[in-house]
Backbone bond lengths (Angstrom), bond angles and torsions (degrees), N, CA, C in turn:
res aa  C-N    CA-C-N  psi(-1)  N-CA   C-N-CA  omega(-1)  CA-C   N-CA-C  phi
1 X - - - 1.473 - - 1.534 109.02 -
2 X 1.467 121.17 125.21 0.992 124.09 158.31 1.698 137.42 -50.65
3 X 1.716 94.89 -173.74 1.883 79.14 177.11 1.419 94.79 -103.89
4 X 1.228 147.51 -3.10 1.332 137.92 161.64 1.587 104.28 -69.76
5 X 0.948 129.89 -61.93 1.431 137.17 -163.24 2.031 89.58 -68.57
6 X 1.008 116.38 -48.27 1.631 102.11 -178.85 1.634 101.43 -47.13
7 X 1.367 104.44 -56.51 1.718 114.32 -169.76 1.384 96.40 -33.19
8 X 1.407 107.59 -60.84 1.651 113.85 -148.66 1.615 110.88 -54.61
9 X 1.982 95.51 -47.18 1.763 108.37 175.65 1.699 91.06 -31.78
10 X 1.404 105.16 -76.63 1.698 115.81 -138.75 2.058 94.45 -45.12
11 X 0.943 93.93 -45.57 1.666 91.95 -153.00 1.571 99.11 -75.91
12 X 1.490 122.58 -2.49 1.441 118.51 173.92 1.603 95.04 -85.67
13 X 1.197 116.44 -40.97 1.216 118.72 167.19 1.844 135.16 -41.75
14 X 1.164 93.78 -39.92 1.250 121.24 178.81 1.376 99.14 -74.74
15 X 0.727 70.48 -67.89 2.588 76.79 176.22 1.455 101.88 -69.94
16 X 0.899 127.49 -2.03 1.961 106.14 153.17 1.344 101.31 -98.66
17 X 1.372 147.38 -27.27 1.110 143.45 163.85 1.058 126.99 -38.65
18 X 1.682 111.24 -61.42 1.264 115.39 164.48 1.598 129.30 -54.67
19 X 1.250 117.70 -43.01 1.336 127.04 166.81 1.893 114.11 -37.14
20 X 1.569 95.47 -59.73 1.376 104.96 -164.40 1.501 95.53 -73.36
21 X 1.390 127.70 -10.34 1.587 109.55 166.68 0.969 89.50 -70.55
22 X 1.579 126.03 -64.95 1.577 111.24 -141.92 1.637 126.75 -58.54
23 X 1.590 123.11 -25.81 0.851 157.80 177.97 1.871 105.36 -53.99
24 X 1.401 102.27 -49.13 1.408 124.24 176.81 0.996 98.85 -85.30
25 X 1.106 157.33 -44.13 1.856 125.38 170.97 1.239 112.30 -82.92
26 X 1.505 132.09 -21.18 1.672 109.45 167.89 1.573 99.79 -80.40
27 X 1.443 139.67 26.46 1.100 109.39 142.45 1.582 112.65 -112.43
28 X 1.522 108.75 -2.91 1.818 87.49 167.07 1.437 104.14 -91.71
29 X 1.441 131.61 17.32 1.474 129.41 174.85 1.438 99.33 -88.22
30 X 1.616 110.17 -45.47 1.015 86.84 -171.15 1.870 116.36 -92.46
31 X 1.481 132.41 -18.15 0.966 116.18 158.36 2.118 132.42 -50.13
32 X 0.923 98.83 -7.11 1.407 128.53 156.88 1.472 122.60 -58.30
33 X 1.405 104.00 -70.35 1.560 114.96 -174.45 1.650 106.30 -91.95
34 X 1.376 126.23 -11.54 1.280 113.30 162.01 1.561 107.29 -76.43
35 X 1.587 127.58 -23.31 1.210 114.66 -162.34 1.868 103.44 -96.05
36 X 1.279 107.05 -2.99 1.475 116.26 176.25 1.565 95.46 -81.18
37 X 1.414 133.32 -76.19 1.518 133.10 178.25 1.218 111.40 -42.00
38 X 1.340 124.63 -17.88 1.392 103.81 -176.25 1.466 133.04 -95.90
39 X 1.656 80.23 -14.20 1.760 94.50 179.58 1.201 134.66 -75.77
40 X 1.677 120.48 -13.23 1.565 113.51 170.31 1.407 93.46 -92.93
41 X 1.522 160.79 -8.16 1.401 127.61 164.37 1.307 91.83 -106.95
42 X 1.154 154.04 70.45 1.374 122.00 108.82 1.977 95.42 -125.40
43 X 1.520 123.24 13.82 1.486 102.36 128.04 1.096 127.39 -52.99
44 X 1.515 121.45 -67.92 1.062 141.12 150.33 1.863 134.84 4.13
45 X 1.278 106.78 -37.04 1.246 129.22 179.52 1.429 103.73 -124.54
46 X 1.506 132.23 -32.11 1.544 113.28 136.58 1.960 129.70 -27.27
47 X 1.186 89.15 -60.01 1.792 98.25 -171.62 1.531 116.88 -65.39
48 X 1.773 103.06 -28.41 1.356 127.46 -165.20 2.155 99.41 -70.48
49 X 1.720 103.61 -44.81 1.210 107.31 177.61 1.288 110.84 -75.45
50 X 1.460 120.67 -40.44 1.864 101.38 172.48 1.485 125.60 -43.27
51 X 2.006 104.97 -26.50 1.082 94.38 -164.76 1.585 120.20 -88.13
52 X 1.832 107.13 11.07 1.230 108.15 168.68 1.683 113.67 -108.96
53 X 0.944 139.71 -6.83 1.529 144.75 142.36 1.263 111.36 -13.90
54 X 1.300 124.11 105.68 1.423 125.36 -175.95 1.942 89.79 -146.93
55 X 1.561 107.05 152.42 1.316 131.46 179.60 2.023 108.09 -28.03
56 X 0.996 122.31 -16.63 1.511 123.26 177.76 1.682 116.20 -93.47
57 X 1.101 121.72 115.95 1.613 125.61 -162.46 1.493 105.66 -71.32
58 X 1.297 126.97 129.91 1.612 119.71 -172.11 1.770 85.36 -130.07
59 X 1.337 122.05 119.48 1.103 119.12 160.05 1.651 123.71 -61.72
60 X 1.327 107.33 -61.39 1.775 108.98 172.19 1.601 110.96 -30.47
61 X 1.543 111.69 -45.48 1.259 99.27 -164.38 1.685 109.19 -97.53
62 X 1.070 130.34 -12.58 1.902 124.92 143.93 1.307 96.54 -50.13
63 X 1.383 139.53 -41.31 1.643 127.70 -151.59 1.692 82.34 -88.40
64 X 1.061 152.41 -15.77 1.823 145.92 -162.06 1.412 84.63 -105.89
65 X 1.147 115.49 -56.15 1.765 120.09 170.04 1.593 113.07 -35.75
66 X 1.129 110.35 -92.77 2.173 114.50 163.90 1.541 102.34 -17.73
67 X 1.317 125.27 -51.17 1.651 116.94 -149.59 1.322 105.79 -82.84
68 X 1.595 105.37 -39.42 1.248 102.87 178.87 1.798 112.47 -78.22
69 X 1.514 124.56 -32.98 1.525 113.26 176.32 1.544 89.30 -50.90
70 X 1.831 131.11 -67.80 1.713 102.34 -148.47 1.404 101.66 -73.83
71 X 1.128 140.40 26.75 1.581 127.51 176.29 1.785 89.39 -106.02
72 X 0.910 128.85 -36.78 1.587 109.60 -164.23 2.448 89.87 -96.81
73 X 1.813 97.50 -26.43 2.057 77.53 143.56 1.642 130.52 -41.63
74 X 1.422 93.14 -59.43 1.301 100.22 -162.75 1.905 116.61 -53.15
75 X 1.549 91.59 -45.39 1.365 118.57 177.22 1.481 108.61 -44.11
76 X 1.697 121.28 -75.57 1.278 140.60 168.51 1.438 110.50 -32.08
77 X 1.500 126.46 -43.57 1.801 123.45 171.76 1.205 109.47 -75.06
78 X 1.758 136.74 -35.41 1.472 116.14 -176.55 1.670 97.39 -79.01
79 X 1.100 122.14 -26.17 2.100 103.58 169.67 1.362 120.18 -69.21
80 X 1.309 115.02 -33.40 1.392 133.80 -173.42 2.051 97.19 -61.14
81 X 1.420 102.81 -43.62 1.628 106.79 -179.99 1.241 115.41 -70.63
82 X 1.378 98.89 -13.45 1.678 94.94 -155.18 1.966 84.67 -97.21
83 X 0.998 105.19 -65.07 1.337 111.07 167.20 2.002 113.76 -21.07
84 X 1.122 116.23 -31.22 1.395 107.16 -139.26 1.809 90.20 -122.63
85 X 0.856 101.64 16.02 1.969 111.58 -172.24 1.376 92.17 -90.05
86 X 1.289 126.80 -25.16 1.853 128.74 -168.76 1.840 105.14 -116.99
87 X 1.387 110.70 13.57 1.901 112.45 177.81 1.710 78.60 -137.87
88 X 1.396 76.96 -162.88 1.301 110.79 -159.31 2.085 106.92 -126.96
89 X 1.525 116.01 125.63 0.912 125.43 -175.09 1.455 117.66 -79.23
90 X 1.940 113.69 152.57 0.986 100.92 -168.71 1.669 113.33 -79.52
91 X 1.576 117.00 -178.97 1.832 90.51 -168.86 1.818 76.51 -160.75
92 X 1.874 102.60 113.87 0.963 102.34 166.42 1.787 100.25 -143.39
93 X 1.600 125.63 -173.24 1.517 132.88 160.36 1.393 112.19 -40.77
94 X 0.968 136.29 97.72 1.182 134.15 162.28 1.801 133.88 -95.52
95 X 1.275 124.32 112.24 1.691 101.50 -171.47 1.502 97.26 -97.11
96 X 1.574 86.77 144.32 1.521 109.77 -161.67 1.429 103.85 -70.33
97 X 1.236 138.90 -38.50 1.596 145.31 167.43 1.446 126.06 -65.51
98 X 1.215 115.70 -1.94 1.665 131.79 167.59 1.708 97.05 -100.20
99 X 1.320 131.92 -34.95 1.130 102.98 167.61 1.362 131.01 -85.12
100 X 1.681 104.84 -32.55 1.719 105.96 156.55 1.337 131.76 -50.91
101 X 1.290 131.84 -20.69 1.688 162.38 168.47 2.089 86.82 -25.89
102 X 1.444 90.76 -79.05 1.618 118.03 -147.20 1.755 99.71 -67.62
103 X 1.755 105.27 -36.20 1.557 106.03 -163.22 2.044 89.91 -82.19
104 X 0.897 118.34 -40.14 1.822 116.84 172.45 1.354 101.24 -53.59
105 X 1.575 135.39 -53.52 1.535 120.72 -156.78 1.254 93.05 -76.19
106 X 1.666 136.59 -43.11 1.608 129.62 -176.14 1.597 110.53 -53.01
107 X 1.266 122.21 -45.82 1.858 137.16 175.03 1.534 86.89 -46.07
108 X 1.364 121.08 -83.15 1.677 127.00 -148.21 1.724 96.51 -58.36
109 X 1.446 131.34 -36.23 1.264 127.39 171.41 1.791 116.91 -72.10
110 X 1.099 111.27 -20.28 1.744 125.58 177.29 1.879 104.76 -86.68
111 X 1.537 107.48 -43.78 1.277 91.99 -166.09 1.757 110.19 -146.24
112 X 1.776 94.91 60.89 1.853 105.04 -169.93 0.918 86.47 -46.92
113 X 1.515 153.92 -77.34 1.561 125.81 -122.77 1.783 104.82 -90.31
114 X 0.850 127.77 44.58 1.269 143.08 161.25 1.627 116.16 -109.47
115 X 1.433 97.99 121.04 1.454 109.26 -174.00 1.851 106.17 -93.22
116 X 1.655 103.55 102.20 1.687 101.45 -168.37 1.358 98.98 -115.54
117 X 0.876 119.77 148.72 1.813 141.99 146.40 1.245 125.26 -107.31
118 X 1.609 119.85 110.70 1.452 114.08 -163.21 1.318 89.47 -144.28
119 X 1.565 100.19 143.17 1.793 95.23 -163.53 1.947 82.96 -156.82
120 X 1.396 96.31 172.34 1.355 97.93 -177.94 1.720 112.13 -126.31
121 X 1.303 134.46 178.62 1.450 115.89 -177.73 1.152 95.34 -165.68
122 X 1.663 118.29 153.47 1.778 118.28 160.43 1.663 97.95 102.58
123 X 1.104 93.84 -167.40 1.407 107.15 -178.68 1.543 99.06 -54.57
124 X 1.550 104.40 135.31 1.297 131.61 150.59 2.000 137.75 -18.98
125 X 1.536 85.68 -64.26 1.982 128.94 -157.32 1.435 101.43 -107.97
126 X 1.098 102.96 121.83 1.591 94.76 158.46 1.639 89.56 -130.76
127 X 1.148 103.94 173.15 1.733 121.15 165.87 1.544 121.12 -125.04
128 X 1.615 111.77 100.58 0.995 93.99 -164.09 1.627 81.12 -150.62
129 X 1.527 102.78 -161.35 1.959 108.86 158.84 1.594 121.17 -80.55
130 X 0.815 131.45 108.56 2.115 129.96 -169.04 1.304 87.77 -56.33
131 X 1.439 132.77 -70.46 1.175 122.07 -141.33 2.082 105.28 -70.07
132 X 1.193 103.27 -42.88 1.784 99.27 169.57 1.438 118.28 -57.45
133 X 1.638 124.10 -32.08 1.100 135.24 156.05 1.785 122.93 -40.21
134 X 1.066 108.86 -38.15 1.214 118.07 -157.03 1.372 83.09 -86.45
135 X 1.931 123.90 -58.08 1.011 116.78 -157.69 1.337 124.11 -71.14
136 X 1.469 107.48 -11.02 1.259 112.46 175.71 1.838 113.11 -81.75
137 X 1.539 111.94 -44.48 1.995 129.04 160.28 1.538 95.94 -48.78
138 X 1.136 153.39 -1.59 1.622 132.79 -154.06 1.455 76.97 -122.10
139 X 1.265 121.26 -76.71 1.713 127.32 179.11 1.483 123.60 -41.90
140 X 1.187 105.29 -37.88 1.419 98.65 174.28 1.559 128.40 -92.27
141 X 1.178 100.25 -16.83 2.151 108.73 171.56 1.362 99.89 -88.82
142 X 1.783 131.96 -43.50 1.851 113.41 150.37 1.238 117.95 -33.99
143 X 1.074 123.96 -32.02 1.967 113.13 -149.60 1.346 86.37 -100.99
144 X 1.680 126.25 -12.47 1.786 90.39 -155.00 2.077 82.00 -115.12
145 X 1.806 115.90 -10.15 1.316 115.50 151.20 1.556 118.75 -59.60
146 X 1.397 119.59 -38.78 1.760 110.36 -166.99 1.871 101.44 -92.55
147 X 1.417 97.84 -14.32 1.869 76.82 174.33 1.276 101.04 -135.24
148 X 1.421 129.44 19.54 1.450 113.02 156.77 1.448 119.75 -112.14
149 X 0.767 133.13 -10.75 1.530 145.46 -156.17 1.173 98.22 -107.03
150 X 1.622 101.68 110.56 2.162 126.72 158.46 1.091 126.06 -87.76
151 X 1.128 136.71 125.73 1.516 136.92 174.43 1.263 111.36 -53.98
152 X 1.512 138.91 12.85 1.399 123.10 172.67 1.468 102.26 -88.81
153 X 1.681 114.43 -38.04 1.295 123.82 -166.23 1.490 133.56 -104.51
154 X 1.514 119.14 161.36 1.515 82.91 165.72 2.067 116.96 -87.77
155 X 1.124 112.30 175.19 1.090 121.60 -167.41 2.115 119.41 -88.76
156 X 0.960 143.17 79.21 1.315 114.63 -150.74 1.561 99.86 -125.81
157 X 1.600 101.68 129.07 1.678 115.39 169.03 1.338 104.42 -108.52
158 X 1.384 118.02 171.95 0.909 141.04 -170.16 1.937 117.80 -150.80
159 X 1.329 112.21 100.69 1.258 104.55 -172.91 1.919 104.37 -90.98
160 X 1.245 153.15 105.64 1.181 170.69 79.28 1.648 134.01 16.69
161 X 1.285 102.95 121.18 1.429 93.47 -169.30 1.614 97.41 -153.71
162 X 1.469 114.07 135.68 1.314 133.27 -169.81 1.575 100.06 -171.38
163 X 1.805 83.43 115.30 1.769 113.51 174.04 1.717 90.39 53.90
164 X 0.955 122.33 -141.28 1.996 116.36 -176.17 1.323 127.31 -106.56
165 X 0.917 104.74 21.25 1.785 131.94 156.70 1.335 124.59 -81.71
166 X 1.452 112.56 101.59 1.531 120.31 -163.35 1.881 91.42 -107.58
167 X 1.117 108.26 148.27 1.701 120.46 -169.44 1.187 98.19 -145.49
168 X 1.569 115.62 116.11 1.375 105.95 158.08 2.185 122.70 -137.18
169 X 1.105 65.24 120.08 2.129 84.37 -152.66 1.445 95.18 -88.55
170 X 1.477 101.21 149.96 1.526 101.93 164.69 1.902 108.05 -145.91
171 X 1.149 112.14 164.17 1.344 100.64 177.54 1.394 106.09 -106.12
172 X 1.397 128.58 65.34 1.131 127.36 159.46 1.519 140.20 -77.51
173 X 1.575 147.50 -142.00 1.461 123.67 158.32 1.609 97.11 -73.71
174 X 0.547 142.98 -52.01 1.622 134.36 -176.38 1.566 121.85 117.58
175 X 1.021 134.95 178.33 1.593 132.99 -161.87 1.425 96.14 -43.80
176 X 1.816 102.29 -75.80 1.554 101.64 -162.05 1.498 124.08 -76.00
177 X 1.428 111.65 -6.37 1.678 85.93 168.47 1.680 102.94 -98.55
178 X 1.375 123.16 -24.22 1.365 100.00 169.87 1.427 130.46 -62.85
179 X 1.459 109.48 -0.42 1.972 124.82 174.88 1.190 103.93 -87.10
180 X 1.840 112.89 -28.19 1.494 90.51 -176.95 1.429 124.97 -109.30
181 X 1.803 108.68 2.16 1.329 103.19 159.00 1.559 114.23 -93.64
182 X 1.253 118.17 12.76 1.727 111.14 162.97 1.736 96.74 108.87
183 X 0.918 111.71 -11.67 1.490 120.53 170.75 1.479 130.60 -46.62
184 X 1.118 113.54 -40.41 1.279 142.53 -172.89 2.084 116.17 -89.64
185 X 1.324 88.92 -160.56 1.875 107.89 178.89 2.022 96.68 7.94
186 X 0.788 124.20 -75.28 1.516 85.70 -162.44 1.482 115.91 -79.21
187 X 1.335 101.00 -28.84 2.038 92.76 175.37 1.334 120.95 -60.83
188 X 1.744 101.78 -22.08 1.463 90.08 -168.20 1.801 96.47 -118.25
189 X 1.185 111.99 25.70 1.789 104.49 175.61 1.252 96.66 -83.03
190 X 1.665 146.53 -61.85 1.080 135.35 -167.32 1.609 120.33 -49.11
191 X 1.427 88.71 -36.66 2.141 84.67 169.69 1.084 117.60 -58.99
192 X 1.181 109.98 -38.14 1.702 122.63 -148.18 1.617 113.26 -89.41
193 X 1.593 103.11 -31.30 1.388 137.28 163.37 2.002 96.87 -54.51
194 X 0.879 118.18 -75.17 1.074 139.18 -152.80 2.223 101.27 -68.95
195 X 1.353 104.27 -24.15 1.484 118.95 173.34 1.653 100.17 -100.32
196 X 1.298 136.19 -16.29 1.221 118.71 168.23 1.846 100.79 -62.97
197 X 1.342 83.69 -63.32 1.747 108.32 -175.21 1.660 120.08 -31.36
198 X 1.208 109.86 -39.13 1.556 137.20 -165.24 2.294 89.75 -86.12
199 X 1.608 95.76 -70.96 1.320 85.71 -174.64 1.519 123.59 -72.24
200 X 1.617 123.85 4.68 1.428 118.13 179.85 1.934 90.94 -94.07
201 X 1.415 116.04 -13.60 1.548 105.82 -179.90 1.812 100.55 -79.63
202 X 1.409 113.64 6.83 1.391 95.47 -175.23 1.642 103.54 -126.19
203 X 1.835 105.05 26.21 0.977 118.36 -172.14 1.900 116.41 42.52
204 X 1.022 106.23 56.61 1.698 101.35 176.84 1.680 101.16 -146.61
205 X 1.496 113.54 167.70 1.590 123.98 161.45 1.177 135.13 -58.60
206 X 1.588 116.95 137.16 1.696 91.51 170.14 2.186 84.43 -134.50
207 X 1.348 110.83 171.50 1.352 131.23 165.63 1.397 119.16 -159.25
208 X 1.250 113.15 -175.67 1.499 130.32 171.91 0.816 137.26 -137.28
209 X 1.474 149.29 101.60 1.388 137.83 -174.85 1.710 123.30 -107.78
210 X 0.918 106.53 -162.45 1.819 120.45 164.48 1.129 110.17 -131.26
211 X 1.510 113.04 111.25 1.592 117.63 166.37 1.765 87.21 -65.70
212 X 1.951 82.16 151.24 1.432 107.79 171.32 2.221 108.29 -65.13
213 X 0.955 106.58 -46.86 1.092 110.34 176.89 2.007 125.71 -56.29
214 X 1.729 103.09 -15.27 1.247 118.87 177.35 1.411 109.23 103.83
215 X 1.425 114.11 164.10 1.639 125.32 -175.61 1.240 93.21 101.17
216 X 2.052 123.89 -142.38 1.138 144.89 -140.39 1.396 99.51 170.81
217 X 1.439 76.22 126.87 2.029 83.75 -178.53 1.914 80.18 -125.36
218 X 2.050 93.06 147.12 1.421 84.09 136.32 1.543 101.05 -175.17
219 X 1.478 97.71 167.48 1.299 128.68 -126.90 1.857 114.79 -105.75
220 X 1.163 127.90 97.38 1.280 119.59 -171.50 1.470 96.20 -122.85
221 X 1.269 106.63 154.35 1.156 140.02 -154.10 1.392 115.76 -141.48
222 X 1.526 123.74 85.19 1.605 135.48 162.13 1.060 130.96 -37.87
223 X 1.391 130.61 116.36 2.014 115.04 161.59 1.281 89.34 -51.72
224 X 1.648 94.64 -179.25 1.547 119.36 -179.62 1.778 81.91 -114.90
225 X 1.277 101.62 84.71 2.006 115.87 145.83 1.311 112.44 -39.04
226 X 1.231 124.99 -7.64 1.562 107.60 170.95 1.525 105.02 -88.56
227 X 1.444 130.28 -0.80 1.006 113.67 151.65 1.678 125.54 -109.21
228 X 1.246 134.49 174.10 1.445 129.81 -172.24 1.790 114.61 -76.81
229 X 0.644 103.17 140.83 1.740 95.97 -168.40 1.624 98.94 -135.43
230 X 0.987 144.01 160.04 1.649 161.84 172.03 1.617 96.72 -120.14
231 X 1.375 102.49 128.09 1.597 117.19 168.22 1.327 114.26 -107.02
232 X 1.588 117.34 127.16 1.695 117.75 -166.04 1.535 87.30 -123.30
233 X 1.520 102.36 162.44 1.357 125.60 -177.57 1.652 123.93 -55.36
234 X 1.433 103.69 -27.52 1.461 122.47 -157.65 1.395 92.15 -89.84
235 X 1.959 95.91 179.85 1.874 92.80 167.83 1.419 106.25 -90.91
């Protein structure tokens, strides 16, 4: 390869770069502005079901009840992120298996016939914000259940934590065959969009790789909250 033809690589390079940013903020713009429209009607249809609750127990309708509280959850954490990219997060002890607890029982109610194993390892404690924590653990054990997980097998993640390095791996098909049966890049950009977003409000790293062995690891990376930090808009 020449030095013209090197040139040319780099700067095609450069222009998929740019693309794949741009691509990545109109989808945390728009996971943003879907979660702004969505929140006064399905209050709205919250208040609407209290107002049929009467003395006779209807399971279906506690279960429309549940779906709709975590949908206007879900709603309340992508504003809460969006909100929180220009302050400063809260930063306390957190154990890492009390927040995995809640995001596993929502999976096993989203997706019973899925055979999962999800377990946690490493240090205990982290110090960080729970609730950005969570939102970032909720998105990423969905994303690696809806595009890694085969019905031949069972499914197993592992959320990990040593010194402020949080890891959470799974042995699923893994990046590239879940990209190439359709599994992948758009089902899972809005999560993933939405866990950049979450972990740059807590000022720290996130990535992705391929263990050699298969699945998807990926990789976030904590400040040390024991000191004071300022969170800015930019990367």
């Amino acid at each position: 390869m020449n030095q013209i033809e090197r040139h040319s690589l780099a700067e095609e390079l450069l222009r998929r770069v740019d693309e794949l940013e741009e691509q990545r903020d109109d989808l945390e713009t728009l996971a943003f502005a879907v979660a702004h429209d969505l929140r006064q009607p399905l209050l709205a249809a919250a208040l609407a079901l209290e107002d049929t609750i009467d003395v006779t127990p209807d399971p279906m309708r506690d279960f429309a009840k549940t779906c709709i509280e975590e949908a206007i959850g879900r709603v309340e954490d992508l504003l809460r992120i969006a909100g929180l990219v220009h302050g400063d997060p809260r930063s306390e002890d957190v154990v890492v298996a009390d927040v995995v607890e809640p995001c596993v029982a929502r999976l096993r109610m989203l997706y019973p016939d899925r055979a999962l194993e999800i377990t946690t390892s490493g240090d205990p404690v982290v110090h960080t914000d729970p609730n950005i924590l969570r939102i970032v653990l909720d998105n990423l054990l969905e994303n690696a259940v809806r595009h890694g997980y085969t019905p031949d097998r069972v499914l197993r993640i592992d959320v990990g934590l040593a010194a402020r390095t949080l890891r959470v791996v799974d042995d699923g098909v893994g990046l590239g065959l879940a990209a190439h049966h359709g599994r992948s890049k758009r089902g899972a950009g809005l999560g993933l969009a939405v866990c950049r977003r979450a972990v740059r409000a807590l000022a720290g790293g996130i990535r992705m790789s391929a263990p050699s062995g298969g699945g998807t690891a990926v990789e976030i990376t904590l400040p040390d909250t024991t000191r004071p930090f300022r969170v800015s808009g930019g990367e």
